[in-house]
Structures are given as C-alpha cells and as structure tokens.
N, C-alpha and C positions, 0 to 999 in steps of 0.2 A: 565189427568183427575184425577189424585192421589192426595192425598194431601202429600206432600214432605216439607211444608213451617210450620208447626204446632209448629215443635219445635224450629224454628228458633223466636218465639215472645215475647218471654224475652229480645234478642239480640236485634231485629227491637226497643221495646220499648227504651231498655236504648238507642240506635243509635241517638233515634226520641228526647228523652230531652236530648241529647249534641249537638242538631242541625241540624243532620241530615236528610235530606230530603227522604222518601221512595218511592218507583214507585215498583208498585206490576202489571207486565205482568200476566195477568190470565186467556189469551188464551186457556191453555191448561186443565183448570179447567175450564171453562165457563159454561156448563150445567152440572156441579157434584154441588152437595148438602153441602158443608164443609163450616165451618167458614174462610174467603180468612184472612191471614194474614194482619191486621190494616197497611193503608200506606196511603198517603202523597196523591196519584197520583196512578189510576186505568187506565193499558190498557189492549188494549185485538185487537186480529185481529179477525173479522168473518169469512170471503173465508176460514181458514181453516175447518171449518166445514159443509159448504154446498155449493153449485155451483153458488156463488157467482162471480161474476166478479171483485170485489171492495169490499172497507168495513172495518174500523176498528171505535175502539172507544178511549177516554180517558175521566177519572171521575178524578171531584176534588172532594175534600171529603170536603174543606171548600171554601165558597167564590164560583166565578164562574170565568171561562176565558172568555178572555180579547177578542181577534179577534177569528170568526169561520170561517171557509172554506163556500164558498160559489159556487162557480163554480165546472163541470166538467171536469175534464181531458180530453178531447174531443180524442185525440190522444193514449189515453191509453183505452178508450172503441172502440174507432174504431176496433184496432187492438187484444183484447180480442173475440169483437164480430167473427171477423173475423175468429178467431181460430179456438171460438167452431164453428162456420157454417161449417169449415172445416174438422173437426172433427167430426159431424155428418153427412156428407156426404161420412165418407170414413167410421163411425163405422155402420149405417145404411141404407145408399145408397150402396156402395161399392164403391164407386168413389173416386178418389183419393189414394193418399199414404201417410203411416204413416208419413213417414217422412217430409209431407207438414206441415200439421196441427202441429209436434211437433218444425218445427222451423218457425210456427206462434206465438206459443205458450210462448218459448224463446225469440223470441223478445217482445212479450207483456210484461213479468217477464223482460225483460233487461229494456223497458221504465220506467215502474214502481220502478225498484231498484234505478234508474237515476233522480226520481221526485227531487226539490228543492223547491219547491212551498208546501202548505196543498191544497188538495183539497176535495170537498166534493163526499158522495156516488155518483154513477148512479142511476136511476130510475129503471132501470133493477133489481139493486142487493136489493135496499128498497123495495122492490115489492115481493122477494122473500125470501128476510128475514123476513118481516113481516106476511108471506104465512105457515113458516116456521112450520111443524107439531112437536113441540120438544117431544111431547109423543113417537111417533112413533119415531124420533130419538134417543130420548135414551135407549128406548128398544131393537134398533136394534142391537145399537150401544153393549151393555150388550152382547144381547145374541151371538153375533160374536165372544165378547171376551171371552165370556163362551166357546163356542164351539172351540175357539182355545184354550185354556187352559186345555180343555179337552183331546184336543191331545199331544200338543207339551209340557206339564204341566208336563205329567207323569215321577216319580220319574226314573223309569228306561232308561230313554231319554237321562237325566243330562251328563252324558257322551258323547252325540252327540254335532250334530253341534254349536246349540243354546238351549240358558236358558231364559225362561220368567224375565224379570227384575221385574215384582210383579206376585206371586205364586196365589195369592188372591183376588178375587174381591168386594170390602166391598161394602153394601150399598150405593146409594147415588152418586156412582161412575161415571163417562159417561167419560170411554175415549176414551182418542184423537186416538191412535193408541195402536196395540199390540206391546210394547218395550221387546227387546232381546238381550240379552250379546249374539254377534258373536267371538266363540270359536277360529273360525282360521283364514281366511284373509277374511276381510271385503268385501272389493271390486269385489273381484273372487264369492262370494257367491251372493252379486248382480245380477252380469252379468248372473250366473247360473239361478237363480228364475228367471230372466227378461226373459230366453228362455222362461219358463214354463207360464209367460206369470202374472207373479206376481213381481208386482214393490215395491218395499223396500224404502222409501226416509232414508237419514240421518237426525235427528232430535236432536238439530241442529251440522253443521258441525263448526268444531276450528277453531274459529275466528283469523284473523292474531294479534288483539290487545290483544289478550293471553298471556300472561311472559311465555318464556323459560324455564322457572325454575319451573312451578307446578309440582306436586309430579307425583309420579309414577302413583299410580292409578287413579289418576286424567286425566292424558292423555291415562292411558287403557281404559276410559271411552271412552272419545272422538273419538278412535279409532275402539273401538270394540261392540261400541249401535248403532243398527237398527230399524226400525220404521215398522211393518207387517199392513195392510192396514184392519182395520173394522170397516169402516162405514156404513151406511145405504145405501150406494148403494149395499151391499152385501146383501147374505142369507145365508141360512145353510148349504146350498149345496156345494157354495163358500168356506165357512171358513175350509170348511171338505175336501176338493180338496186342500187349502193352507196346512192344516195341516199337511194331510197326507206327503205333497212333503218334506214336513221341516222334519216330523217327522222320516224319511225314510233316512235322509242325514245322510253321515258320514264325521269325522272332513275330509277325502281327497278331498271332494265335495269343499271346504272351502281352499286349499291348491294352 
C-alpha cells in the first residue's frame, strides 16, 4: 500500500521511449491515494483484499484488448466454494476439522495456479466486490496498522525480534499488510505466531527464475520480510493481542 515506485519514474520514462513496454502490478497499492507510476499495462489481483473467491484485473492505457474472458472456471468455483462452506462449519458450527477445510483450500490455490485458459469473474466475487464498503475498509485497514505500529514501532523494540519495514504511515496510504524485517529465522517465527494463533504469509516468496547472483541484501530481503495480517476482518482488540505477542518476542523466539 506504500508508494515504493515514485522514484523509479525518470527510469520507466526513458525505459518507455527506447521501447520498452511497462506493466505496473498495483495490487498492493490499489486503494492507497498516490500517483501509480505511468506504464504501458495496469494489473492488479482483487481476492487480496477482500473475500473474494476470484478476481483480477488488467488496464490498457491506450487502445483496447483484443479477446476478453468470457466463461467461468466452473471447477475452480466449485472447489473455492467448497472450502469456505467448509470452513464455516468448522470456524462457526464447530464441525469439522481444520485440517479439512485447509486442504480444500490448497487444492483450490493448486487448481487456480494450474489455470491455462483466461477466464472470467464468478458472480459470487462481482457481487461482492461491487458491495464492497472501501470507506470502512480503509479505515480499518489504517487504524490496524496504527495500532500495530504503536506497539511493535517503539524505538526501544528495535533490538527484538522484528522491525516495521515503514516506521510511518502517511496519508492516503491503505495497506495491504503490516511488513517486517524478521531478525532471526524466518520460518521458526512462523510456526511460533501460527501456535498463537496468528498467521504471517511471505509476501512474496523468491521465485526460482531469480539469478543466483543478486546482491546480498537483496536476498536478505527475500529471506527475512514477513507479511503481519491487518485487514478489515480485524479490530483493536486484534491488533493489540498481535502486537503485544510480537512485541514481547526475543531474537531466541526467532532461533
């Protein structure tokens, strides 16, 4: 939800008159207020930001495309729906077990990675993207990451497990998640929150068509940025239970 692309548009420009073509992903800026860096080619995925089943988009900025997606993946909403039904009968029925629901789940993300075809939204997810309250989600979305920044922020923290990757929440901002430099081993500190019952994605994980050779800190990145979860399904209460568990860790929690 940051703008990170601001100073690269000197660079996109001269890129853009030697030929080159831009594609600007702006998923993760999608409801933040900033100028999106000038490109060629506008995407963006929805489902990350609300309970979407489906859902992305792509913008041409001149002209229009050629063929649009016109059908539904029949077998990838089957198998979504499926999930969450499942899912909801184990998070508010009690029925069932987690472990049903999360390799429904898995296999829906496996079908979907696997697509070869375009296809178009479900009805399900146009229905609710269009429902879609963005006031109340970006304020939620704010005040989550306020309220974890309020904890895990504090200057004398810095020495724990994890550091906010933005100290700062400017105006106009709505992000996607609260991102954190993890100090010691990534994946141990996972597994640790996942007891507590707080799930961390990697955002995103190093692709295998990465070169060997990128610099050091380039790969510290990759190994040591976490994603802390404040979206609008949370509250204050939430982010103040996350904080405190993070804020309380010492680098051995991390070892």
């Amino acid at each position: 939800g940051f703008d990170t692309l601001s100073g690269l548009t000197p660079i996109a420009l001269e890129l853009r008159e030697n030929g080159a073509i831009i594609i600007n992903d702006v998923t993760h800026a999608l409801y933040s207020e900033f100028t999106d860096l000038h490109a060629d080619y506008f995407i963006g995925s929805l489902r990350k930001w609300a309970p979407l089943l489906d859902g992305g988009f792509a913008v041409k900025s001149n002209g229009l495309f050629g063929a649009k997606p016109e059908r539904i993946d029949l077998a990838y909403r089957e198998a979504k729906l499926k999930a969450l039904h499942t899912k909801y009968l184990y998070i508010v029925k009690n029925r069932g077990k987690k472990e049903q629901f999360r390799r429904l789940y898995k296999y829906a993300e496996e079908l979907l990675s696997k697509q070869s075809k375009f296809f178009t939204m479900t009805d399900e997810s146009r229905y609710i993207q269009a429902n879609l309250d963005l006031c109340t989600l970006r304020s939620k979305r704010r005040t989550n990451y306020q309220n974890l920044l309020d904890v895990i922020g504090e200057e004398d923290l810095m020495e724990k497990v994890v550091e906010p990757v933005f100290k700062y929440l400017p105006k106009g901002v709505t992000p996607l998640y609260f991102p954190v430099y993890v100090k010691g081993n990534r994946s141990n500190l996972q597994r640790f929150l996942a007891k507590q019952n707080i799930y961390c994605p990697i955002i995103w994980p190093k692709s295998n068509l990465i070169p060997s050779d990128i610099s050091e800190s380039v790969n510290w990145l990759y190994e040591h940025i976490l994603a802390i979860p404040c979206d609008q399904r949370y509250g204050s209460a939430d982010m103040q239970r996350i904080g405190e568990v993070v804020a309380t860790l010492q680098c051995d929690d991390a070892e």
